[in-house]
VMD Tcl script that draws the C-alpha trace (Angstrom):
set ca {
  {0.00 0.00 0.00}
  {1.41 3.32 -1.14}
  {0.90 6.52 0.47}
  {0.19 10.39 -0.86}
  {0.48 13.23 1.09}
  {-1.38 16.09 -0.63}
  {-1.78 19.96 -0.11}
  {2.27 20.32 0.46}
  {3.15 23.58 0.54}
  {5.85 23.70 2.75}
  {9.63 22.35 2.23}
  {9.81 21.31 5.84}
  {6.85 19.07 5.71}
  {8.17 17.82 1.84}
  {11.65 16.64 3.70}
  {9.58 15.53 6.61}
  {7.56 12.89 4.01}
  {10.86 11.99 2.65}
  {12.17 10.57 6.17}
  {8.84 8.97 7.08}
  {9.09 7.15 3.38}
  {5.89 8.64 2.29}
  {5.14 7.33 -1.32}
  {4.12 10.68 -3.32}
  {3.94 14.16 -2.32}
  {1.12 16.01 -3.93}
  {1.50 20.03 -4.76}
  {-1.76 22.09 -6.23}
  {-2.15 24.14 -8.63}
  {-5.20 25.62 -8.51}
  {-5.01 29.22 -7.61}
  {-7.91 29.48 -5.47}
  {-7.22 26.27 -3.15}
  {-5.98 27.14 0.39}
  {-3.08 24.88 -0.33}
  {-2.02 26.17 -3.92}
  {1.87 25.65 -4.24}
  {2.46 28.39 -6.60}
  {2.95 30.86 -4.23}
  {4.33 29.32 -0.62}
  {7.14 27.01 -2.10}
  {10.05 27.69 -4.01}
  {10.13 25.66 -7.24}
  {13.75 25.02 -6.48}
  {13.48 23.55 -3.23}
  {11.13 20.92 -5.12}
  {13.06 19.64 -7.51}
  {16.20 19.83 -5.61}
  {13.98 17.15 -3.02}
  {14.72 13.51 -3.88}
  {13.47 10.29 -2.44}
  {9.81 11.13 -2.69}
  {7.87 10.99 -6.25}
  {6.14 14.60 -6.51}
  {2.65 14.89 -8.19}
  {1.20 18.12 -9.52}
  {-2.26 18.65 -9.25}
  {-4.18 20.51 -11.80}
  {-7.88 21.68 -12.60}
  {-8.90 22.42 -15.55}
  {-5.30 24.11 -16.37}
  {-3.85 24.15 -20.10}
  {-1.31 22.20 -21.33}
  {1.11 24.63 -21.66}
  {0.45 25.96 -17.49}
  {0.53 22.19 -16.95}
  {4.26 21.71 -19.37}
  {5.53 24.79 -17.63}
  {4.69 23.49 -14.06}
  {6.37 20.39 -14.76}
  {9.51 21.68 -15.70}
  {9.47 23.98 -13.08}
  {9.02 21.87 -9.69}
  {10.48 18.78 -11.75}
  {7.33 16.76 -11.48}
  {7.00 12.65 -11.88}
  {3.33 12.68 -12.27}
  {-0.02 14.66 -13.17}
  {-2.82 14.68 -11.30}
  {-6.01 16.01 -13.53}
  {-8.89 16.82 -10.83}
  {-11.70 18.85 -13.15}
  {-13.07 18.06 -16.19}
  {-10.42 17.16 -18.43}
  {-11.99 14.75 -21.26}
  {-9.91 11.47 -22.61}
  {-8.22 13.69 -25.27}
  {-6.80 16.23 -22.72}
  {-5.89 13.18 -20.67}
  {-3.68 11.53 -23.61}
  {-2.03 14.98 -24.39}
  {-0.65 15.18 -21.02}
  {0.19 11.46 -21.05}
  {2.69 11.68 -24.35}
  {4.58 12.86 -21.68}
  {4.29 12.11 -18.13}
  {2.07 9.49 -15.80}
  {-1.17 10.88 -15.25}
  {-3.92 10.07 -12.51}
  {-7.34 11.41 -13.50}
  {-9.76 11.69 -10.52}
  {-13.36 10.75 -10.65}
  {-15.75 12.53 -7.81}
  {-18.01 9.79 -6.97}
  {-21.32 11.12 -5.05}
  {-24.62 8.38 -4.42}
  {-23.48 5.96 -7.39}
  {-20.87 6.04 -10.17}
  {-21.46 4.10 -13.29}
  {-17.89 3.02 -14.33}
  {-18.91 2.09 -17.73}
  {-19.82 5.41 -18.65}
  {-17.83 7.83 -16.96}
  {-14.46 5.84 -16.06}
  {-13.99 3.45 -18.55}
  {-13.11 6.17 -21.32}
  {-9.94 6.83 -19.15}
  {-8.41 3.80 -18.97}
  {-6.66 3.67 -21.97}
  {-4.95 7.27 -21.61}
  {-4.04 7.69 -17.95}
  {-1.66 5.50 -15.17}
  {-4.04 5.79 -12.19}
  {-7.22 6.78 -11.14}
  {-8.06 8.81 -7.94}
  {-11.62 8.22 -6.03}
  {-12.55 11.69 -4.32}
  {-16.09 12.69 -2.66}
  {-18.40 14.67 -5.21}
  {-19.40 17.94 -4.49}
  {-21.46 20.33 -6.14}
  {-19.08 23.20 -4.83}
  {-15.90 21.88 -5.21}
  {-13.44 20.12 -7.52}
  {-11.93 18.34 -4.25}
  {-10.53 18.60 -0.89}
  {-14.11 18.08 0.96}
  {-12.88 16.37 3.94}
  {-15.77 14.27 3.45}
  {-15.44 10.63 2.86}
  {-17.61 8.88 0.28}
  {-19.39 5.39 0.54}
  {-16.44 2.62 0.03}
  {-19.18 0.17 -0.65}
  {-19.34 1.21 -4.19}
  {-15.62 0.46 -5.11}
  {-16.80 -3.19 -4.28}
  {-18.61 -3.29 -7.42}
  {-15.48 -1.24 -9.71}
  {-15.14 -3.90 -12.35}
  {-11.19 -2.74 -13.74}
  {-8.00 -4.11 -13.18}
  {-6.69 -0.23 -13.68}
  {-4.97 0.75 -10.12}
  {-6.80 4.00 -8.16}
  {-5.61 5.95 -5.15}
  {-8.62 6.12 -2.53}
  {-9.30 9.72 -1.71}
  {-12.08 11.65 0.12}
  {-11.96 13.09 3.83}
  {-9.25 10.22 4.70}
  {-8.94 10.14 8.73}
  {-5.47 9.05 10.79}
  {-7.43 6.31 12.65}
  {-8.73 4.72 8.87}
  {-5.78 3.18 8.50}
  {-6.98 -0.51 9.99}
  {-10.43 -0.05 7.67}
  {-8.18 1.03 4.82}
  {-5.79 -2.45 5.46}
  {-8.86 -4.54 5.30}
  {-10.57 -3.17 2.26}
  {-10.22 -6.42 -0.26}
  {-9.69 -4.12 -3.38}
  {-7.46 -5.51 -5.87}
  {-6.69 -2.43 -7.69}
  {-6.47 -0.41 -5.02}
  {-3.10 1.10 -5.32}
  {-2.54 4.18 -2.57}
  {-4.17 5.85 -0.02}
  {-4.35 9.88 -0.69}
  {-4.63 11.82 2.41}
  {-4.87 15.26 3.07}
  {-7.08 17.93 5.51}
  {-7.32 15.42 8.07}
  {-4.10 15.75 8.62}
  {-3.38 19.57 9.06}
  {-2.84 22.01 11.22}
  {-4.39 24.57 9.26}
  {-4.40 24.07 5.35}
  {-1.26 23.99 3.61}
  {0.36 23.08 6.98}
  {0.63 19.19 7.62}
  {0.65 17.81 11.10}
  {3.65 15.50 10.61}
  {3.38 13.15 13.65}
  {-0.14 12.07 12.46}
  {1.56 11.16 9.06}
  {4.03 9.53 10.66}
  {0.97 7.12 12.99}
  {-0.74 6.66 9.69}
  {2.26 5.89 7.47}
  {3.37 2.99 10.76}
  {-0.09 1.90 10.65}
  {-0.68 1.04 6.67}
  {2.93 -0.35 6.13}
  {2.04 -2.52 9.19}
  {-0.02 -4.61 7.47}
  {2.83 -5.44 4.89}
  {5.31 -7.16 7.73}
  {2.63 -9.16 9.47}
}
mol new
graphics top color blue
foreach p $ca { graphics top sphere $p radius 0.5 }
foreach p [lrange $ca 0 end-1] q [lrange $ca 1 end] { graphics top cylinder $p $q radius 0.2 }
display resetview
């Protein structure tokens, strides 16, 4: 079981990620997020970081914001969290890994809506639907329905992820589930991680590995 931090916008918590052996490190680009990375960490400081893969997230961005972003923080992966179609998604994948999310609200029909992406991204990422909001809710959706997801494709489990989910997360029997994403639940204030509850969480799912 992998792990992503996301909502990283300072260099202290990046290293801090890097010594608990966090998985991916997720930076957004949306300017009006709390957490937008554009503005609170130096580009240089990122890609100087190694040990960690670092994911930029985008929404709705172009390709050439997205191209320039890359190069700039020295991204390993793309994270496309609005309403990017299949084309947009293979554009961005001619070069670099891409994870398109998928806000799931009371049902998700996977033939319709996810199965166009599987030939033109890496991952996918499972977030709660809102009507307000691209992401970052807090608020968890019902697992239940990823007990009928009928793909092979790997997905990172998103949505309102708590530090004392890590047993439930464990005991999930989800083939393709690849990562847990976690985020607000584990902040001091947005933007500003609270690294010892990382470092519980990140004990807790790797646990499950040695026994």
């Amino acid at each position: 079981m992998r792990i992503k931090v996301c909502g990283i916008t300072r260099i202290n918590d990046l290293q801090a990620l890097v010594n608990n052996k966090v998985d991916y490190a997720g930076f957004i680009f949306q300017e009006i997020s709390p957490r937008f990375a554009g503005n609170k960490i130096d580009p240089r400081s990122v890609r100087e970081t190694t040990g960690i893969k670092k994911v930029g997230v985008f929404v709705n961005a172009t390709l050439a914001q997205i191209e320039r972003t890359i190069r700039d923080y020295a991204l390993d992966m793309v994270q496309l969290h609005g309403d990017e179609t299949p084309g947009f998604c293979a554009a961005v994948q001619g070069f670099i890994p891409v994870v398109k999310a998928i806000r799931i609200g009371d049902n998700v029909n996977w033939q319709k809506d996810v199965a166009p992406y599987i030939p033109v991204t890496d991952y996918f990422l499972f977030d709660t639907a809102s009507v307000k909001l691209y992401g970052g809710t807090g608020e968890r959706f019902n697992w239940d329905l990823l007990a009928t997801y009928p793909f092979e494709h790997p997905f990172f489990l998103s949505g309102g992820i708590t530090p004392d989910q890590a047993l439930a997360i464990r005991e999930l029997q989800l083939p393709a589930l690849f990562a847990a994403d976690v985020n607000s639940k584990f902040e001091d204030s947005p933007g500003v991680k609270n690294i010892p509850l990382v470092e519980q969480f990140v004990k807790q799912i790797h646990s499950s590995i040695i026994k």
